[in-house]
C-alpha positions as a printed Julia matrix, in Angstrom:
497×3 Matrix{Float64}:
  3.62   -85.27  117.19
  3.71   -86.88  120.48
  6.9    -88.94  121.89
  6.2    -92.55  121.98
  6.18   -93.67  125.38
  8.35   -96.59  125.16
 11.13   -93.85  123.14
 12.87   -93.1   127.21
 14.38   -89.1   127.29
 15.14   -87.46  123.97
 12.63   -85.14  123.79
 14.85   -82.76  122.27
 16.04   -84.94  119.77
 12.17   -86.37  119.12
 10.84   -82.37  118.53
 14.16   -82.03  115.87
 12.99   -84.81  114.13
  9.51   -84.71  114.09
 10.0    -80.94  113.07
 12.15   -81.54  110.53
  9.65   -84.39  108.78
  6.3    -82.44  109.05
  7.87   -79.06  107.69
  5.39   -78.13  105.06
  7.95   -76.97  102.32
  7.49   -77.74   98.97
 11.11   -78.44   98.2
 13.51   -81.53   99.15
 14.87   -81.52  102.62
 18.07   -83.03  103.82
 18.98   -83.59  107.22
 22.07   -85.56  108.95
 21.92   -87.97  112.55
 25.25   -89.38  113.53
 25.93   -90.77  117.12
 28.25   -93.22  118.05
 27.13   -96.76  118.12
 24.68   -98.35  120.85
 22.86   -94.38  121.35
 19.39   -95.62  120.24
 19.66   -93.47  116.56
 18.1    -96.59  115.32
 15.48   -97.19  117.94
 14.93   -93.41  117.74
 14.75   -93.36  113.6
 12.2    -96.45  113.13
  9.67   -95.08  115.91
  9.72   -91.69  113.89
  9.42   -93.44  110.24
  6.59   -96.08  112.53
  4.22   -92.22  113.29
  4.99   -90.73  109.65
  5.11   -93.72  107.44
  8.07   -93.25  105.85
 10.7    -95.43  104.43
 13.22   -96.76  106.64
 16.5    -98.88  104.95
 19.26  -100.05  107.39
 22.4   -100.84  104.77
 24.59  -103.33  105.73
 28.27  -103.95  104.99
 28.71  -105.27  101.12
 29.63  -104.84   97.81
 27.71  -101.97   95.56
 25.69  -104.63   93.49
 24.3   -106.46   96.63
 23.52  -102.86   98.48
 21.37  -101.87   95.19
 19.46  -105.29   94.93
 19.21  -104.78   98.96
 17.89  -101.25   98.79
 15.68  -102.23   95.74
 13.84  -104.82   97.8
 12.69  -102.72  100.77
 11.63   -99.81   98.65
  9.5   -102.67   96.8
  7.94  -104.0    99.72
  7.24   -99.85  100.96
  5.62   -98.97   97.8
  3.73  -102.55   97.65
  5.43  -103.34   94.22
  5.23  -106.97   93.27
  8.85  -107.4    92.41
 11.73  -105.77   93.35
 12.76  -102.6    92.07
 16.1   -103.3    89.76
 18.74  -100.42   89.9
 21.77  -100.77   87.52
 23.8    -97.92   89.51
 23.04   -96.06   92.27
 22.49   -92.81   90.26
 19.32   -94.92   89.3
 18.65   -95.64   92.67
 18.48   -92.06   93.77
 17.0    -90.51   90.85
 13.92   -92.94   91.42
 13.73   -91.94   95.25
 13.5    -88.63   94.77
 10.75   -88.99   92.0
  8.59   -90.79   94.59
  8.22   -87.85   96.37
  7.02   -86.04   93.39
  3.9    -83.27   94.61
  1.33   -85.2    92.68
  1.6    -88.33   94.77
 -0.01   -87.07   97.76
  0.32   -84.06  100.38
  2.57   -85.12  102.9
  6.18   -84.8   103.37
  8.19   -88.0   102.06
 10.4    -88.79  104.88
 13.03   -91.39  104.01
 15.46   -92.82  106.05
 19.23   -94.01  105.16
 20.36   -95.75  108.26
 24.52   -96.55  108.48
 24.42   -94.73  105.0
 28.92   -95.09  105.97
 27.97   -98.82  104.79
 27.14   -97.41  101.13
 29.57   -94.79  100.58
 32.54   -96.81  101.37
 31.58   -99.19   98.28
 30.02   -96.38   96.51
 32.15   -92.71   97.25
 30.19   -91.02   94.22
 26.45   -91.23   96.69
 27.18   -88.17   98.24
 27.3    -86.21   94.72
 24.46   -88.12   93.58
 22.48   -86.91   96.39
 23.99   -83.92   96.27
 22.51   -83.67   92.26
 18.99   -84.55   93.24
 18.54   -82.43   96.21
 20.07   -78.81   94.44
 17.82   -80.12   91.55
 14.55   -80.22   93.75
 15.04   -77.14   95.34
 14.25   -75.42   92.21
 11.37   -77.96   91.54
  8.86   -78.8    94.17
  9.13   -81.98   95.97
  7.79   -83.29   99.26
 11.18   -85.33  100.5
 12.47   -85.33  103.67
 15.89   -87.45  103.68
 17.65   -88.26  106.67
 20.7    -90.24  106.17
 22.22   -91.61  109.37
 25.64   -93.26  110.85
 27.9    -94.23  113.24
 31.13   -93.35  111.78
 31.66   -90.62  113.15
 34.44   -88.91  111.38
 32.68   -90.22  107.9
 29.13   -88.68  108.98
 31.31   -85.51  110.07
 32.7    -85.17  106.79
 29.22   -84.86  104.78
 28.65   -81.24  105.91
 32.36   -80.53  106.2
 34.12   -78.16  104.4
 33.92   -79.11  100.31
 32.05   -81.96  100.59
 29.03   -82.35   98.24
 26.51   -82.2   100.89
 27.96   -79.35  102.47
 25.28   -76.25  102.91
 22.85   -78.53  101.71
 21.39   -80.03  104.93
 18.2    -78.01  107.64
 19.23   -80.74  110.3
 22.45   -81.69  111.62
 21.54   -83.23  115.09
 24.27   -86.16  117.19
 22.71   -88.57  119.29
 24.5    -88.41  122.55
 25.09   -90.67  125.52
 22.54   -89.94  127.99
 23.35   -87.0   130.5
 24.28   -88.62  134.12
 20.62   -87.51  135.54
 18.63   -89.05  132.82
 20.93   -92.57  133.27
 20.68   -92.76  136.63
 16.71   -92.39  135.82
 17.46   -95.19  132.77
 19.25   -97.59  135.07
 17.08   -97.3   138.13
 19.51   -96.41  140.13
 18.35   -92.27  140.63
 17.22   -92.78  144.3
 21.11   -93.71  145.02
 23.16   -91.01  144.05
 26.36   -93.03  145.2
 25.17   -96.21  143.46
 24.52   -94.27  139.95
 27.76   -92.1   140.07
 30.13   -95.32  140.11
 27.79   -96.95  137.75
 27.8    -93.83  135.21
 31.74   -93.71  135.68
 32.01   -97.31  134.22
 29.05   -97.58  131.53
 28.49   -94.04  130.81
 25.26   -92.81  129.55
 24.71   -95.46  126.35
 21.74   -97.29  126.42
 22.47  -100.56  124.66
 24.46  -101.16  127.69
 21.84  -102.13  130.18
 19.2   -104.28  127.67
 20.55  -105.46  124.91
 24.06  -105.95  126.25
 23.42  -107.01  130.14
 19.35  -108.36  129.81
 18.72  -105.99  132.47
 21.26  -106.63  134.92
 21.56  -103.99  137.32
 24.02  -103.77  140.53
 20.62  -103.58  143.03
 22.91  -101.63  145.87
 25.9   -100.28  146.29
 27.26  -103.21  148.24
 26.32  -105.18  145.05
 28.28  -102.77  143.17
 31.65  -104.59  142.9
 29.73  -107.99  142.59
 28.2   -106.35  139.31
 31.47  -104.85  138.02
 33.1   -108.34  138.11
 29.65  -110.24  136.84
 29.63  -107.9   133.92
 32.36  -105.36  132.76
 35.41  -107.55  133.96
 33.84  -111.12  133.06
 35.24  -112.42  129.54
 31.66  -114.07  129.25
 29.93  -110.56  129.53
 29.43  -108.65  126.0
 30.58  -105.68  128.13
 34.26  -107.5   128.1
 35.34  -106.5   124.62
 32.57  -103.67  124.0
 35.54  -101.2   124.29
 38.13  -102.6   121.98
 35.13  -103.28  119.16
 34.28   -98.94  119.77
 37.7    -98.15  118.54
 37.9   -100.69  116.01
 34.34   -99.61  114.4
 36.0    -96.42  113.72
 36.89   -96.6   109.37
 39.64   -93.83  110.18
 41.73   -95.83  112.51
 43.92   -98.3   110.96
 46.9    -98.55  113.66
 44.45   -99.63  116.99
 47.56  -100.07  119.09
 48.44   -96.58  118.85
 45.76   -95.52  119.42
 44.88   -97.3   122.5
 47.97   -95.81  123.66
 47.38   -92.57  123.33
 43.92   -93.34  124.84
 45.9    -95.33  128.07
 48.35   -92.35  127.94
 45.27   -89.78  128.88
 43.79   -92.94  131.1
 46.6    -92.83  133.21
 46.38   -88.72  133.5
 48.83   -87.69  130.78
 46.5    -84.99  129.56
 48.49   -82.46  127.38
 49.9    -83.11  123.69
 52.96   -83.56  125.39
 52.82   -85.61  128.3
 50.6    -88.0   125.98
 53.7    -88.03  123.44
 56.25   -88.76  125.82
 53.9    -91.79  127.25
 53.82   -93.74  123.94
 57.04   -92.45  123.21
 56.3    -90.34  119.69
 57.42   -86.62  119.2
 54.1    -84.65  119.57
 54.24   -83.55  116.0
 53.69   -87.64  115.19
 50.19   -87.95  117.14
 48.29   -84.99  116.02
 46.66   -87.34  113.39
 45.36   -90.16  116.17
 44.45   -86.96  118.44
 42.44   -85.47  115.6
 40.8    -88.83  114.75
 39.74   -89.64  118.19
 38.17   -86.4   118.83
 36.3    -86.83  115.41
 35.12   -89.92  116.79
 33.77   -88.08  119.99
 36.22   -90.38  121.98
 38.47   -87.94  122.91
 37.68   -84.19  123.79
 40.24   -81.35  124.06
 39.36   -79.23  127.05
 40.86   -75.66  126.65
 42.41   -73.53  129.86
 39.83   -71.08  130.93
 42.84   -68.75  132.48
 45.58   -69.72  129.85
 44.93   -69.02  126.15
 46.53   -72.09  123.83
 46.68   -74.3   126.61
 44.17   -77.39  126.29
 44.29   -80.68  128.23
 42.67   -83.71  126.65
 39.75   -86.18  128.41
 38.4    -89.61  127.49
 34.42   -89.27  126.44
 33.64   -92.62  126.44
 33.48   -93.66  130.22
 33.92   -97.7   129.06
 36.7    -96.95  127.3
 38.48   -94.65  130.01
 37.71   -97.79  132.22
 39.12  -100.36  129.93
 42.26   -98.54  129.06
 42.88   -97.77  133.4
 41.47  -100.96  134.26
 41.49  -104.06  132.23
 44.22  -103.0   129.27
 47.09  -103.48  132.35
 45.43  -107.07  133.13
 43.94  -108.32  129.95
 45.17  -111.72  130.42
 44.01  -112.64  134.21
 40.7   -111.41  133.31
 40.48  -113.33  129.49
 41.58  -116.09  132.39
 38.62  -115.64  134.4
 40.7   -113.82  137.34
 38.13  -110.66  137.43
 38.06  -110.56  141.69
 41.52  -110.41  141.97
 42.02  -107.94  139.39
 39.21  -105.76  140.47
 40.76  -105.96  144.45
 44.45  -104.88  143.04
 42.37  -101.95  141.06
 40.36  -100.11  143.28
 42.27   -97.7   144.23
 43.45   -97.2   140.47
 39.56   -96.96  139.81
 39.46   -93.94  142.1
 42.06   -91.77  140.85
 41.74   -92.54  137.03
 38.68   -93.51  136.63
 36.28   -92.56  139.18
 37.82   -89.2   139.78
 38.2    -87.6   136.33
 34.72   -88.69  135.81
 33.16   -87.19  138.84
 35.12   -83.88  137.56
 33.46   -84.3   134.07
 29.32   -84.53  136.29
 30.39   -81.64  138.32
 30.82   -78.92  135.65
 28.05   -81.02  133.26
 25.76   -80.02  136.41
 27.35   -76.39  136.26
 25.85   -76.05  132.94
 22.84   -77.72  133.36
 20.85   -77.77  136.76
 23.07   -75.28  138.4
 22.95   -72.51  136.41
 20.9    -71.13  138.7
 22.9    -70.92  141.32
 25.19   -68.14  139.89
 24.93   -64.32  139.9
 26.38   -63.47  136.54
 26.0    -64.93  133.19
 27.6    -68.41  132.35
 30.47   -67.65  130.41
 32.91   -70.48  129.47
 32.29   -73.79  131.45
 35.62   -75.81  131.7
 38.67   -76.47  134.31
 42.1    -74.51  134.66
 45.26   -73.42  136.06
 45.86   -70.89  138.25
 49.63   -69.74  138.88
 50.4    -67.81  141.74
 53.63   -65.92  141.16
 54.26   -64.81  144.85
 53.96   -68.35  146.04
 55.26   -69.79  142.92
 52.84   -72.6   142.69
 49.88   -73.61  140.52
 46.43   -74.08  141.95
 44.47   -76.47  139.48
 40.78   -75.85  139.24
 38.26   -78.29  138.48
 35.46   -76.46  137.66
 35.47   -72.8   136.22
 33.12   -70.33  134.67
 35.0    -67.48  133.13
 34.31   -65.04  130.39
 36.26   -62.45  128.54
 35.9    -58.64  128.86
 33.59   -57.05  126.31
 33.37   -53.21  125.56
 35.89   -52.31  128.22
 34.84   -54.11  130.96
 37.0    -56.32  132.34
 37.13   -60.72  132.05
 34.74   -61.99  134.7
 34.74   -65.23  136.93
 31.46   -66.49  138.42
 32.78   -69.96  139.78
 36.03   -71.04  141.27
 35.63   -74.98  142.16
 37.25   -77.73  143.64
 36.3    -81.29  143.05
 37.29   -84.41  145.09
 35.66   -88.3   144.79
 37.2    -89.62  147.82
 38.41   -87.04  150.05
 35.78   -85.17  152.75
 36.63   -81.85  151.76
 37.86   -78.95  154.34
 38.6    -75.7   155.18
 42.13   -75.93  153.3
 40.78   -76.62  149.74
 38.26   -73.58  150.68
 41.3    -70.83  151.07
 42.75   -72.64  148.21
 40.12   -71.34  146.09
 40.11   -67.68  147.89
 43.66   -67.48  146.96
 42.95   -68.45  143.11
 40.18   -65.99  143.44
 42.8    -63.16  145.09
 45.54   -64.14  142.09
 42.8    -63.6   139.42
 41.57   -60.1   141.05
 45.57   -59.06  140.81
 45.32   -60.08  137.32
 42.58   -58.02  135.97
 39.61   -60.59  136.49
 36.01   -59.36  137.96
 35.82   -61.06  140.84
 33.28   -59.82  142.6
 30.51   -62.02  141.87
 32.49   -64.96  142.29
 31.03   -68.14  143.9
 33.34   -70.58  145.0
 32.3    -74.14  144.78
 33.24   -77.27  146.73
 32.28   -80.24  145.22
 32.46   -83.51  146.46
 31.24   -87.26  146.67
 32.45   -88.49  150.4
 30.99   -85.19  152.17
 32.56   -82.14  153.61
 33.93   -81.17  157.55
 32.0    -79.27  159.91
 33.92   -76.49  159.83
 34.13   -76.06  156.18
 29.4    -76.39  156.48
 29.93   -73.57  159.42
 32.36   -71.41  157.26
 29.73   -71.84  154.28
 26.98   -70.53  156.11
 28.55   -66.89  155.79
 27.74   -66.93  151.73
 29.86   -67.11  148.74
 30.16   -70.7   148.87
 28.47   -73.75  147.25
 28.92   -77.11  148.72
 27.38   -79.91  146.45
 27.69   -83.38  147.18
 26.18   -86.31  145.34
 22.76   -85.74  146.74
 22.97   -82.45  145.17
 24.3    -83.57  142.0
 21.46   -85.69  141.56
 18.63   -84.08  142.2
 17.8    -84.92  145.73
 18.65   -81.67  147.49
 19.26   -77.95  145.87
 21.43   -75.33  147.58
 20.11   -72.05  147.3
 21.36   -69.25  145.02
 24.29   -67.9   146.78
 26.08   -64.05  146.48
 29.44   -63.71  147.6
């Protein structure tokens, strides 16, 4: 089943689905989309139900009695009924879904869809077991559903499949809707053909799609000298729906109940606290008190804990949501001058703040997101584990922090590998220096017990690099990749140290 052409990227995410509908089985399927909010599941669910014509219901916020008479009323008007259907309960409600898709009324696959099914359970917590009930039931009998119940609650749609939930080893697709990689919103935006242009832009709006139609009509920076026109048109104007958008993603979240605290454990990694501790001792909490707002937030794919590649049990944490990395660095500190309309003063007294804890961190984030994606390639050995690090040299008692690693552990006697030592700077033309910084990393690893001799080292960065560090390159064994690279426009060749 071909992609629509007006569905833009997801092909992955269209072949899941339209795999997982058209699977000639003649028992009940049950499969599970989740994405935060503003991803396009929506867009992405009615064009599927639109090329199998299934039933789509989008439940809304409300009590149980006016969800049933809601959910009555579309399945009327699908099934051409004259009246709507009335369900009592919504074990009713169920139980007459699932007999629609009974074998004897026709050949193809049933495929409903429950869209913001979080909406139903929170006034109804038995729907899971209901579901649950039906499904085991028609496993044993034949039946031509294919249910897909969808959400933005994160943490709720987690907890479906999760460990003794009702639902749990019951469902043949689990797929989340993700922000659009930094290639494919560059492409989005329009901006691909300026690599400079789209990495500032993808540092501030990230890869959601909402962002640029239904929340800005199309209003794209056309240049990079119209960039900081378009932040303060936009992101920092209190008349843009961008101005808020980041307070409403936390507070869409059903497991947060404190929001201060958490924004301040969200400024805290914002303002490069990044381990449990140094977050704690921002806020001012022990860090036994904020394991529950650090769990929460990464089960709302707003936080992510980033382990050590070189230092087992050591993790450092990063903000997902670009927006809300912005927001918390940016506008938290000057809420009220902006809500006053003073966005190009603000935005003058914060560009330098935008480069180290905004813009930085996030150009960190596209460099090893290329590493696993386009420039694979460009290593000798296998990938390994993708991530940043610390290095500590003992002899010169100082840590070397690296931005972008690829390490893997010894198997069958041979020893842990590294394939990928880099360095990654937004604003600094990179030299010779940060070079022998990463041969001495490389050096303290070897002394360690790490295979390094298929180790690349990588220089990445977005304002260029010197002419002696492009002569010193020329000799192999190291990558330099600049925006132009990062985007598409060029590709290094394969290098062997």
């Amino acid at each position: 089943m071909n992609k629509p052409s007006h569905v833009f990227d997801r092909g992955a995410e269209w072949e899941a689905l339209t795999t997982f509908a058209g699977r000639p089985l003649p028992h009940a399927m049950l499969g599970v989309v989740s994405g935060r909010r503003r991803m396009g599941k929506t867009y992405l669910l009615r064009a599927l139900v639109e090329q199998c014509g299934g039933f789509y219901f989008g439940a809304t916020a409300g009590t149980e009695a006016e969800s049933l008479r809601q959910f009555g009323s579309a399945l009327a008007d699908h099934m051409g009924a004259p009246v709507p259907y009335a369900f009592a309960t919504w074990h009713d409600a169920v139980s007459s879904l699932f007999g629609l898709a009974a074998p004897g009324s026709g050949g193809r696959p049933f495929l409903v869809v429950i869209d913001e099914f979080p909406y139903l359970v929170k006034s109804s917590p038995e729907l899971p077991s209901l579901i649950q009930r039906e499904i085991d039931r028609y496993q044993a009998e034949k039946s031509r559903m294919r249910l897909l119940l969808c959400g933005s609650a994160m943490s709720v749609m987690g907890g479906l499949l999760a460990s003794t939930a009702p639902l749990r080893g019951r469902a043949q697709l689990e797929l989340v809707v993700r922000p659009f990689g930094y290639r494919a919103a560059a492409d989005f935006w329009g901006v691909a053909d300026d690599p400079a242009l789209a990495a500032r832009l993808h540092s501030v709006v990230g890869g959601t799609p909402a962002y640029r139609r239904q929340f800005l009509a199309d209003d794209v920076p056309t240049s990079l000298t119209d960039f900081d026109d378009w932040v303060r048109r936009t992101v920092l104007s209190p008349y843009s729906p961008l101005f808020r958008e980041a307070r409403y993603l936390l507070a869409e979240e059903t497991d947060i109940r404190d929001t201060a605290l958490y924004h301040s454990v969200l400024a805290a990694v914002a303002q490069g606290n990044r381990t449990r501790g140094g977050i704690a001792g921002y806020i001012g909490r022990k860090s036994v008190d904020i394991s529950h707002p650090l769990n929460v937030l990464e089960d709302s794919h707003l936080l992510m804990r980033e382990a050590d590649v070189f230092r087992a049990g050591k993790s450092q944490y990063r903000v997902t949501e670009p927006l809300i990395n912005f927001y918390e660095a940016v506008m938290r500190p000057a809420w009220a001058q902006l809500e006053s309309g003073q966005a190009a003063e603000v935005w003058a007294q914060a560009r330098e703040r935008f480069a180290a804890q905004v813009a930085g961190p996030h150009f960190e984030a596209v460099c090893r997101e290329y590493v696993l994606g386009p420039g694979r390639s460009l290593l000798s050995m296998s990938l390994g584990q993708i991530g940043g690090g610390v290095v500590t040299d003992p002899r010169a008692r100082r840590q070397t922090e690296i931005d972008v690693a690829v390490a893997g552990p010894g198997s069958g006697g041979e020893k842990p590998f590294v394939s990928l030592l880099g360095e990654a700077k937004w604003g600094t033309v990179m030299g010779v220096n940060h070079l022998e910084r990463l041969m001495r990393a490389r050096d303290v690893l070897a002394e360690r017990g790490y295979d390094t001799t298929q180790c690349a080292l990588g220089c990445f960065s977005a304002a260029g690099f010197s002419d002696t560090l492009r002569a010193q390159a020329e000799g192999g064994g190291v990558l330099l990749i600049g925006l132009d690279e990062l985007y598409g426009r060029s590709m290094p060749d394969p290098v062997l140290p």
